[in-house]
N, C-alpha and C positions, 0 to 999 in steps of 0.2 A: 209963064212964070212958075219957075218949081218955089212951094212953100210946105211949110208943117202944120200940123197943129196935132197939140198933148190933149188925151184925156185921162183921167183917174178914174170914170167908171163903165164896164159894159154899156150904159144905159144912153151916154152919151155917143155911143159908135155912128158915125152916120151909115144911112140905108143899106147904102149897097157895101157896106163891109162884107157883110158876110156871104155875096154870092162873086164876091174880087175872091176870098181863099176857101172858095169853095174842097177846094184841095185837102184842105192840113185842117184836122178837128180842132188842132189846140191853137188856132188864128180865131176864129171865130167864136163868136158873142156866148152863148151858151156853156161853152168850155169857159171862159173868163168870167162868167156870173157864177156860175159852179164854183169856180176856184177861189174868189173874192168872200165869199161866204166860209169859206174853209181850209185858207190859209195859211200858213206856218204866222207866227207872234212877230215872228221877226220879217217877214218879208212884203213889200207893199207895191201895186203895180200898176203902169203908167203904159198906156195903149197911143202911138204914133200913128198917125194919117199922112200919108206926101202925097199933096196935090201938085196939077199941073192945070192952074188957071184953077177952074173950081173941079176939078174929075179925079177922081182916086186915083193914083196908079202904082201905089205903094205902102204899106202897112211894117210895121215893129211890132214886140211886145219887150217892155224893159222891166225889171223887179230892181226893186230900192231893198236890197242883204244887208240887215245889222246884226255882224256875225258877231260873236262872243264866244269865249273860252267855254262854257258848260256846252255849246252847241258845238262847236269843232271836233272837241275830245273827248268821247263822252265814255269810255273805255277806262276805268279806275284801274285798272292792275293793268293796261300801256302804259299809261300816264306814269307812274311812278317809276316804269323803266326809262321810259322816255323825256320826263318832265324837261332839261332842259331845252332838247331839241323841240318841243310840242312849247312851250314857250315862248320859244324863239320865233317859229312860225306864227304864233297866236300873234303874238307884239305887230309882226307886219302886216295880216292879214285880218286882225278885227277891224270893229269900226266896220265906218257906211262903204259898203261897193254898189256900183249899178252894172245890174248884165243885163246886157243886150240879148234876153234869149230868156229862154225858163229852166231854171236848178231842178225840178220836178219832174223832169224829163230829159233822156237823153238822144238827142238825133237834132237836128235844124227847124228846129222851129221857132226860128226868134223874129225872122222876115221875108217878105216878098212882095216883088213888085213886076209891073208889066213892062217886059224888056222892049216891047214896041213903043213904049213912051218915052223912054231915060236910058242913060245909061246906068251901068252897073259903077261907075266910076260918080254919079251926078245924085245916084239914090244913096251911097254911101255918103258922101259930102254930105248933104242934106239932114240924113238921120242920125250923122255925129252932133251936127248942129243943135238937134235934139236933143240929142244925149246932154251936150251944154248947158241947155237951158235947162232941162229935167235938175241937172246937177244947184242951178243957180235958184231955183222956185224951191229944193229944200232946205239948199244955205238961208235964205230968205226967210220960210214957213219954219224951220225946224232948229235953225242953228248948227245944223251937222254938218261936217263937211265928209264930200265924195271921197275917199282914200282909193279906190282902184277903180277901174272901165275895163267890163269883158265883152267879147262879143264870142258866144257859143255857137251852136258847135257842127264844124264845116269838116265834110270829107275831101281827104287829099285830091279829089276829082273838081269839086269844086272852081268857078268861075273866080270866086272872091278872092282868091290866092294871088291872080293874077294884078291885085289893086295895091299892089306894093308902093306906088306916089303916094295913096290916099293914105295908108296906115304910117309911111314913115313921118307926112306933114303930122301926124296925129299924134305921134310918137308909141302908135298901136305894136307891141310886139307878139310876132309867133311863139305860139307857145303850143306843145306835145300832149295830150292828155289818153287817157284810156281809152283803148277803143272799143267801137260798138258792135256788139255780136248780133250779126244777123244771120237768118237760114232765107233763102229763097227758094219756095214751093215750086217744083218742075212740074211743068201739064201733067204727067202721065199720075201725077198723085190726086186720085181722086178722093179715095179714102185712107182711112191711118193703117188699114194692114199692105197699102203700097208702099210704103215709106219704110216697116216691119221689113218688106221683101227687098228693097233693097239693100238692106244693111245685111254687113257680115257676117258671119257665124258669130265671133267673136261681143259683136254689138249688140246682136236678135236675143242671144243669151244673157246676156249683160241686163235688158230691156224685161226681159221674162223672169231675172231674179228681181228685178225690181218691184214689180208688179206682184209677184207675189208674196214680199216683204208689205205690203199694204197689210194683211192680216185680215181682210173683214173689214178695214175704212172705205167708207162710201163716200162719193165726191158728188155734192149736188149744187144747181144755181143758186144762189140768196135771191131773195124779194128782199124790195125796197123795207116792208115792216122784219122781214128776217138779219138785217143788216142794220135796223136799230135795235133790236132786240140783243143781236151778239153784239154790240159796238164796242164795249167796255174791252172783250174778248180781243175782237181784233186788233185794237189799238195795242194791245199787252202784245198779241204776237209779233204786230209790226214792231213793236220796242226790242221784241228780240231782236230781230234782224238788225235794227237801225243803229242798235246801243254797242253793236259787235265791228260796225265798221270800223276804220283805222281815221277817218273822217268825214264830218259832215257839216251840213250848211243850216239844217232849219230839222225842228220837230213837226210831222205833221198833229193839229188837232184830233182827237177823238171825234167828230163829225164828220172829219173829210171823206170816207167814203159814202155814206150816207148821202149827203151833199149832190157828191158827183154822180151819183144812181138816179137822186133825185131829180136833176137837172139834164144828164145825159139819157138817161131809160137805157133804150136796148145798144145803146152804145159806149154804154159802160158795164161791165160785165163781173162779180165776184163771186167766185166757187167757194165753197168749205166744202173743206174734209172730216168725216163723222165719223167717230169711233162710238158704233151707239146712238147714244143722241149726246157725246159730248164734241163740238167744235175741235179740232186738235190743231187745223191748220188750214190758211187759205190762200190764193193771189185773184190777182184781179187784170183786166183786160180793156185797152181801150180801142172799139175798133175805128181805123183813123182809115176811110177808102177800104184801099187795096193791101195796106197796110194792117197787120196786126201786132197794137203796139202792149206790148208788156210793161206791168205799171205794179207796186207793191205790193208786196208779199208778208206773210208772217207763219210763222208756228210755232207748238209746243216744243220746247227743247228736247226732251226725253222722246217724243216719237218722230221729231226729225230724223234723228239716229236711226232708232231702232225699227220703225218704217220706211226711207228713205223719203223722207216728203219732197225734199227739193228735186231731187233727180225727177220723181212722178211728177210734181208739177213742172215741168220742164216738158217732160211728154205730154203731158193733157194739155198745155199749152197749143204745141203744134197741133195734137189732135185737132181741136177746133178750127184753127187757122188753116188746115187740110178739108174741113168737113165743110168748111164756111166759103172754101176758096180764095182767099185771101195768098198775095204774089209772095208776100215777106211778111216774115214773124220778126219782128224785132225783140231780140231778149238785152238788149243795155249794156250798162259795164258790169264788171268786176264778175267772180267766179267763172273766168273765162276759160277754164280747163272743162271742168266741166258742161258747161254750154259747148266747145268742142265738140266734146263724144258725143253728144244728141245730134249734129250735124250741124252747128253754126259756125260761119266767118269773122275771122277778127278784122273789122275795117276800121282801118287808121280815123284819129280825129284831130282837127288842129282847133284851138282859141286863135282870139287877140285878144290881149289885154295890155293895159300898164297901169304904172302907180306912181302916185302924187311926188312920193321919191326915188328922183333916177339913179341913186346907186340900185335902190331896191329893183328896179324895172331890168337893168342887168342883171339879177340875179333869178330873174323870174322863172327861166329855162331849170335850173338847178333845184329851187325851190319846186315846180313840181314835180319833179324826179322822183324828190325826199319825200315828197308828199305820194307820189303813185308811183312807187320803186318797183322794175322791170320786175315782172314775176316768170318763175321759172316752169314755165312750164310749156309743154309739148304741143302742139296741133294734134287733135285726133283727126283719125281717118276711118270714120264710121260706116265709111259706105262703097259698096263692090266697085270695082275698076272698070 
């Protein structure tokens, strides 16, 4: 007998949760106790178990988004260009959603189960089922009602594509979103001047002005007391970053990285960049396996510029993930030109979702067009023939 059962806290996970996803950091207990201590205001998160008889053989993780207009738009001088169109969007897209997945991360990590026990057809039934009740225990506990169901974020190669009865009985639609820049580290790269060597004259020099626009910043690891120390700092940097997007879903707190230091250690990882001894800029790393997954970033305005911070951290990125051996650097969405020329691929992403109103659910394709409108820009081609 395939069944469910919801929990609200890490602590509740049964045993062998976390040697079932051994695989993926951000399924397992330590990553969601981390996260539960230092989550966005608005987001609150609900952990899925499918049994078969009483034996695991399939896991979720789902976040309850109460989105609002200060969180969407957070860009004052967009906004006044755009007020009615940003409006317009706000109107159908605040209120409670539930994703099937995590908005704090980009790549698949919202489920998995063991395809020797179920089908991919019998675990999605089931964990929509979930999704139901999740939906009905907060109409219930909270008086909100669900406005949209997502389930993130599946590459076009992806099995689940193939479950077109299950999404259309569900009234689940496909939907197009940004895709994920990934580099895949080739054997012969043992360290970071292999990686130097293959690139083109054009890219080597490219690489070499960068690095030498640093001036004298030093880039070294945080300790757990050095990252509460700078907290105030980094949370200011990340606001730059976060306040510049064109859209967003949640504010991290001021403790989240700390948080995730704490709980993760050496598998959570945050660089500053020092000019001096003043912080000017940092990102942060989670390593997931074999996977090296890229996780927020911040700095100062005036030496982003005038240092290239983001280009260097882009490289010191890989560096590591070259030094550490790691297969894939995942660097995420957005600045995908960029990411390009350091040597990443744009790999396609699909959702599902829909919304409590079906004109809205027909428009859902268009709606995120507006919202992630195709950007113009080129594929680079960083590296010898």
């Amino acid at each position: 007998m395939i069944h469910f059962k919801i929990y609200t806290s890490p602590n509740e996970l049964p045993k062998l949760w976390d040697s079932f996803v051994a695989h993926d950091a951000f399924l397992q207990s330590a990553y969601f106790k981390a996260i539960k201590k230092a989550s966005p205001e608005n987001i609150s998160w609900f952990f899925v178990g499918v049994f078969k008889n009483e034996t695991l053989v399939g896991v979720a993780v789902t976040q309850r988004v109460e989105l609002y207009l200060k969180d969407i738009f957070r860009d004052e001088k967009d906004r006044c260009l755009k007020t009615l169109f940003q409006d317009w969007i706000a109107k159908i897209l605040r209120g409670n959603i539930l994703v099937v997945g995590n908005l704090m991360q980009t790549g698949q990590h919202a489920m998995y189960f063991d395809e020797r026990e179920l089908t991919y057809s019998a675990f999605l039934k089931t964990l929509l089922k979930a999704v139901d009740a999740i939906k009905v225990s907060i109409k219930k506990t909270d008086h909100k009602k669900i406005r949209a169901v997502m389930l993130k974020d599946f590459f076009e190669t992806n099995p689940i594509h193939k479950e077109t009865a299950v999404f259309k009985k569900a009234n689940l639609y496909q939907v197009k979103v940004q895709p994920n820049m990934l580099l895949s580290v080739p054997k012969h790269w043992h360290q970071f001047d292999d990686y130097i060597a293959d690139l083109t004259k054009k890219y080597r020099d490219r690489y070499k002005r960068a690095r030498k626009k640093l001036n004298g910043i030093q880039t070294r690891e945080l300790t757990l007391e050095a990252i509460q120390e700078h907290q105030n700092t980094l949370h200011s940097y990340y606001l730059n970053v976060s306040n510049n997007a064109k859209f967003n879903t949640f504010i991290l707190p001021e403790n989240h990285f700390y948080n995730l230091k704490e709980a993760l250690q050496e598998n959570f990882k945050v660089f500053g960049y020092f000019l001096k001894d003043e912080l000017v800029g940092f990102y942060t790393l989670i390593l997931n396996n074999d996977s090296l997954e890229t996780y927020f970033l911040g700095y100062h305005v005036e030496h982003q510029y005038i240092n290239k911070l983001y280009l260097n951290m882009l490289y010191d990125m890989l560096k590591f993930g070259i030094e550490h051996q790691f297969k894939t650097v995942v660097y995420a969405r957005t600045a995908m030109a960029i990411k390009s020329s350091v040597g990443a691929k744009a790999k396609p992403m699909l959702v599902y979702m829909k919304h409590t109103n079906v004109l809205i659910n027909a428009l859902l394709n268009p709606i995120f067009k507006l919202m992630n409108p195709k950007q113009d820009w080129e594929e680079r081609h960083p590296f010898k023939m």
